[in-house]
C-alpha positions in Angstrom: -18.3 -38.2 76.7 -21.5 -36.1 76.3 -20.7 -33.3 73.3 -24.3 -32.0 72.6 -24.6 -28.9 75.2 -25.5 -25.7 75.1 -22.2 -24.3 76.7 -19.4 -23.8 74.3 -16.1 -25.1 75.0 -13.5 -22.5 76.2 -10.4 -23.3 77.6 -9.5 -26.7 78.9 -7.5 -26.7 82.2 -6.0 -29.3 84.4 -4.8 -26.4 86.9 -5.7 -27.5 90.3 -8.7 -25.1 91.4 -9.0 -23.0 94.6 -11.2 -20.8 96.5 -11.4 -17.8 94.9 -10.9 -18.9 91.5 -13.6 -16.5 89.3 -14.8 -18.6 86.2 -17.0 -17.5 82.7 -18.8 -19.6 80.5 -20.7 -18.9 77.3 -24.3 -20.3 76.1 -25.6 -20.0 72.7 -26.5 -16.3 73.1 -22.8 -15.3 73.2 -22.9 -14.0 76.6 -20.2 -14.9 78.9 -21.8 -15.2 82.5 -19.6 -15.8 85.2 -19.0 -18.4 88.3 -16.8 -18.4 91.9 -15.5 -21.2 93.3 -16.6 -20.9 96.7 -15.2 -24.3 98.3 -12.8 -27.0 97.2 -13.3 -29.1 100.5 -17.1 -29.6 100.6 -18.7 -33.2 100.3 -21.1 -33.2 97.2 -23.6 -36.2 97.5 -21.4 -37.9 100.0 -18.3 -37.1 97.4 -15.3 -35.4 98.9 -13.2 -32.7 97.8 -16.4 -31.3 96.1 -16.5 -27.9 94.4 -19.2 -25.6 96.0 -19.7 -22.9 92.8 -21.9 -20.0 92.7 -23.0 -19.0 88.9 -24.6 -16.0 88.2 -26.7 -14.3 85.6 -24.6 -11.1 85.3 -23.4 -11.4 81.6 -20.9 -9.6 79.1 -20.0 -9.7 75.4 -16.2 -9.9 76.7 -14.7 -12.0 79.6 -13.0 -9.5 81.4 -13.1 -7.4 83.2 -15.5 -8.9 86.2 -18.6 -6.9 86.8 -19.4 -7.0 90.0 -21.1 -10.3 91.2 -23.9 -10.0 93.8 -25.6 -12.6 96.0 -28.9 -11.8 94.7 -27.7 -11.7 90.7 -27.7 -15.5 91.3 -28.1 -18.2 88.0 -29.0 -21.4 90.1 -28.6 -22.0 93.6 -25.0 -23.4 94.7 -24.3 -25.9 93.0 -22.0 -29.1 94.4 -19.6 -30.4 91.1 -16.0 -31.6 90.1 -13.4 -30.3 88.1 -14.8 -31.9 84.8 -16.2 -28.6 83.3 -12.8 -26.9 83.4 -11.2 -30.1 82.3 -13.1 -30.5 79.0 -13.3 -26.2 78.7 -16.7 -25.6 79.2 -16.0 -23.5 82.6 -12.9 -20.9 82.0 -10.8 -19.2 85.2 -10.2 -15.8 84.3 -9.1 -14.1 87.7 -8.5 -15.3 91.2 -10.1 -13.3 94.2 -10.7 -14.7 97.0 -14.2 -13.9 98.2 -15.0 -11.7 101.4 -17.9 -12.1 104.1 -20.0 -10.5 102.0 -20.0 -12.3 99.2 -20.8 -15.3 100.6 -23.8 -16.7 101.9 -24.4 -16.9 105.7 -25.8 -20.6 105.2 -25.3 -22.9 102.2 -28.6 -24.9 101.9 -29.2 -28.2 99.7 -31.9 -30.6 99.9 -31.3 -34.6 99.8 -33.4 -36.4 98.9 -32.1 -39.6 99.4 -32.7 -38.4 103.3 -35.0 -35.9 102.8 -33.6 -33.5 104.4 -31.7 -30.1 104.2 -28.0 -29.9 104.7 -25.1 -27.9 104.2 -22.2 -28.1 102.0 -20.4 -30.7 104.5 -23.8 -32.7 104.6 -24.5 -31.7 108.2 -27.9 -31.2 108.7 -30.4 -28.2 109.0 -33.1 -27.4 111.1 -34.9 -25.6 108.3 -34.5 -24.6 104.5 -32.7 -21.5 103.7 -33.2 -19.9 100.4 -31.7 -20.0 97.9 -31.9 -24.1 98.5 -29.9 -26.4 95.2 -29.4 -29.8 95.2 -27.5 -32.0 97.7 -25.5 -34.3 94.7 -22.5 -34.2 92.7 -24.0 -32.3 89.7 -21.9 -33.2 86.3 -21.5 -30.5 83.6 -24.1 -31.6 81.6 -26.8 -31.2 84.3 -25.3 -28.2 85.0 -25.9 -27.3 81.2 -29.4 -28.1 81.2 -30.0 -26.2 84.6 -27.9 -23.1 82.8 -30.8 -23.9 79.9 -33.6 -23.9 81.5 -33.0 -21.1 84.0 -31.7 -19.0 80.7 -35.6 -20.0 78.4 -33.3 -21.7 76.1 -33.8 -25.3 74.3 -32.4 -28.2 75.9 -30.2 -29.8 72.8 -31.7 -33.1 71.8 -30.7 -36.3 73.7 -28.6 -38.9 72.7 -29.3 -42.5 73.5 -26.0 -43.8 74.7 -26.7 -40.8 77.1 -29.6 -41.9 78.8 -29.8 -43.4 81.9 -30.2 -47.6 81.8 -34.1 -47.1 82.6 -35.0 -44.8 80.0 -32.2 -46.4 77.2 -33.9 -49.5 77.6 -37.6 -47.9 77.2 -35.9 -45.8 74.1 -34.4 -49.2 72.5 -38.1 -51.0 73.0 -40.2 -48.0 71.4 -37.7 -47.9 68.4 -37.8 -51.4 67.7 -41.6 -51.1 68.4 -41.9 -48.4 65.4 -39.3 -50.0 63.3 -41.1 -53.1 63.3 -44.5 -50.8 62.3 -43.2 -49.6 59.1 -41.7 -46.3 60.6 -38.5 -45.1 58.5 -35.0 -45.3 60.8 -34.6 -42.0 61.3 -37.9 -40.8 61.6 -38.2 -43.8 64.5 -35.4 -42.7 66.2 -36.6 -38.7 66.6 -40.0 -40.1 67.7 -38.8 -42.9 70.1 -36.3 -40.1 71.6 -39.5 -38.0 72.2 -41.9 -40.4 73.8 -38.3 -41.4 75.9 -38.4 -37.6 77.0 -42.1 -38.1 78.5 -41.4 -41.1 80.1 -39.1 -39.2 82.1 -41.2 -36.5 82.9 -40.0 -34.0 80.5 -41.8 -31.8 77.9 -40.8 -32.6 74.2 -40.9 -29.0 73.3 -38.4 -28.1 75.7 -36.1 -29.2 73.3 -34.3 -27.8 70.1 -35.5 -30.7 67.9 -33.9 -30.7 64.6 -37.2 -30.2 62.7 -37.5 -27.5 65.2 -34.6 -25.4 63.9 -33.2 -25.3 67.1 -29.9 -27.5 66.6 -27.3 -27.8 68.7 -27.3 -23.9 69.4 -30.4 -24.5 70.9 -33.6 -21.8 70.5 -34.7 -19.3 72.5 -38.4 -19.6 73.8 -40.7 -17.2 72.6 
């Protein structure tokens, strides 16, 4: 189970979740922001019983109560997930309302790209993008943390490599033995194989809170 994010852990839950359910979660900043559970019956990446969430960027120093939460004060796009996040207490449920027409978006718009094409929540297709446009797959909490990250300006927390998917862990394990075997220190070989792991995926190195860095597991803000 992954344990370096940059949402705190709240509550855990195993309450069953419905439509309506109004959610917070807290980064590094202290802010709670909040989240609605839209749909409970949508079909994330071809899983069923998905959870179609909106997050939002509206924030507070306390949970409660609810500001008002706005279709256009939107975090990410809608977001496809399971109940994980409440599970381990990263995603809280502070009130149940269940949402009107108007808080709801006329057309719920992700791309696939397994497909390439745009669909809605139930996978049925669309003629045409609609904005704002997520992701058609089961997103996990921890991609849902690093989209939270990015979208907030602050560091990524530093990969682990029991993490990684098999692709990269195996390019990881071959550039630490690779720098172990030239002299470099353990630790010092770890840090840097982790790094040149993050461009082989396609990532920047300084979007993440390396130790050296400061940033820790609070992660940093960018300047």
């Amino acid at each position: 189970m992954t344990t370096d994010l940059n949402m705190r852990v709240l509550k855990r839950s195993r309450k069953l979740l419905q439509s309506g359910d109004i959610f917070v979660f807290q980064m590094p900043d202290n802010l709670y922001r909040y989240g609605w559970v839209i749909r409970t019956d949508a079909i994330g990446g071809g899983f069923p019983n998905s959870v179609l969430i909106y997050l939002y960027n509206t924030s507070s120093r306390t949970q409660t109560p609810t500001p008002e939460l706005r279709l256009n004060d939107f975090l990410l796009p809608p977001v496809l997930t399971d109940s994980a996040a409440w599970r381990l207490g990263y995603f809280e449920n502070i009130e149940h309302r269940t949402p009107t027409k108007e808080d709801i978006l006329p057309i719920h718009c992700f791309w696939s790209l397994v497909f390439e094409r745009y669909v809605d929540e139930y996978n049925r297709l669309l003629s045409r993008r609609h904005e704002p446009c997520g992701d058609y797959s089961l997103t996990g909490y921890g991609a849902i943390d690093r989209q939270i990250s990015k979208a907030l300006g602050i560091l990524l927390c530093t990969p682990r490599a029991h993490d990684l998917l098999p692709r990269s862990r195996q390019f990881y394990e071959r550039r630490l033995t690779t720098l172990e075997k030239a002299g470099v220190d353990r630790e010092p070989a770890q840090q840097q194989a982790m790094k040149d792991t993050v461009v082989f995926m396609g990532e920047k190195v300084e979007a993440y809170a390396w130790p050296e860095l400061g940033g820790g597991k609070e992660g940093k803000k960018k300047p």
